[in-house]
C-alpha positions, -999 to +999 in steps of 0.1 A: -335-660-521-370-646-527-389-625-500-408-644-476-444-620-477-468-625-450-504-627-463-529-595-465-554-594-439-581-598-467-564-627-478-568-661-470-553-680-440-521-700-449-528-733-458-512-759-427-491-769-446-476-738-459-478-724-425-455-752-411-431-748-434-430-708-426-427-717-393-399-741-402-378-712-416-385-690-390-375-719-364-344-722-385-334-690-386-339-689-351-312-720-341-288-701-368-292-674-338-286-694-312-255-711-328-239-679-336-245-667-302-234-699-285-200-695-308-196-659-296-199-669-258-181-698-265-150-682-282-151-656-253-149-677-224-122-699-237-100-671-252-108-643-228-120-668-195-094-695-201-122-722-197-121-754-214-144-759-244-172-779-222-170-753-192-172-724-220-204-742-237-215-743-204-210-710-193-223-695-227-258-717-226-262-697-189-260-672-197-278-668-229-306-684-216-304-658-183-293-685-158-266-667-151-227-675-150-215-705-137-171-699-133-161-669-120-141-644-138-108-632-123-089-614-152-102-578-162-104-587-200-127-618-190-147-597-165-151-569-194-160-599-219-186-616-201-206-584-187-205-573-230-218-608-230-243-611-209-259-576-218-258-592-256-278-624-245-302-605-228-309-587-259-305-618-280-325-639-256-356-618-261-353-613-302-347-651-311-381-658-289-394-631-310-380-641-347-391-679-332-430-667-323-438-642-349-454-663-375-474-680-346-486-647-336-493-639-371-517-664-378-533-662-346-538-621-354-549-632-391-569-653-379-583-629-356-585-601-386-598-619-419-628-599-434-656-623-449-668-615-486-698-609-471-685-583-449-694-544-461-674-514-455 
């Protein structure tokens, strides 16, 4: 797989084009997140929570997304399970918004930041 290299700020601005297909990556990258998450949660709750596999999407899509739990947890392995959860989706939560908005906030900052030839230094 070859490096993905953002642009110099004396470079050009991507091309539309190119640009949507950056941030097509990055949004793909981005649901890999989320679907490995979701499994994790997922897994959890139905090994450790003894929820169905619907109730344990459920639950896991809470609290990923900071909702917060819907089922109550009564054995100590679930309890100790979905508190290592939820302080993981918090984290998670906030870096796959991150991963997700970082070429937007790129190209708005390049934008910003790209010298003219007629500029002098």
């Amino acid at each position: 797989m070859t490096k993905m290299r953002l642009e110099h700020r004396r470079q050009a601005v991507l091309s539309m084009p190119q640009f949507l297909i950056r941030l097509g990556r990055y949004g793909l990258f981005s649901l890999m997140l989320i679907a490995i998450s979701l499994g994790i949660g997922i897994s959890g709750y139905h090994f450790f929570g003894r929820l169905n596999l619907l109730d344990s999407f459920h639950m896991s899509c809470m609290i990923l997304t900071g909702m917060g739990p819907v089922a109550e947890m009564t054995d100590r392995s679930a309890k100790i399970f979905s508190s290592l959860y939820a302080l993981y989706s918090g984290v998670a939560f906030l870096s796959i918004t991150a991963v997700f908005l970082a070429p937007i906030v790129h190209r708005l900052l390049h934008i910003l930041h790209v010298e003219n030839d007629n500029d002098t230094n």
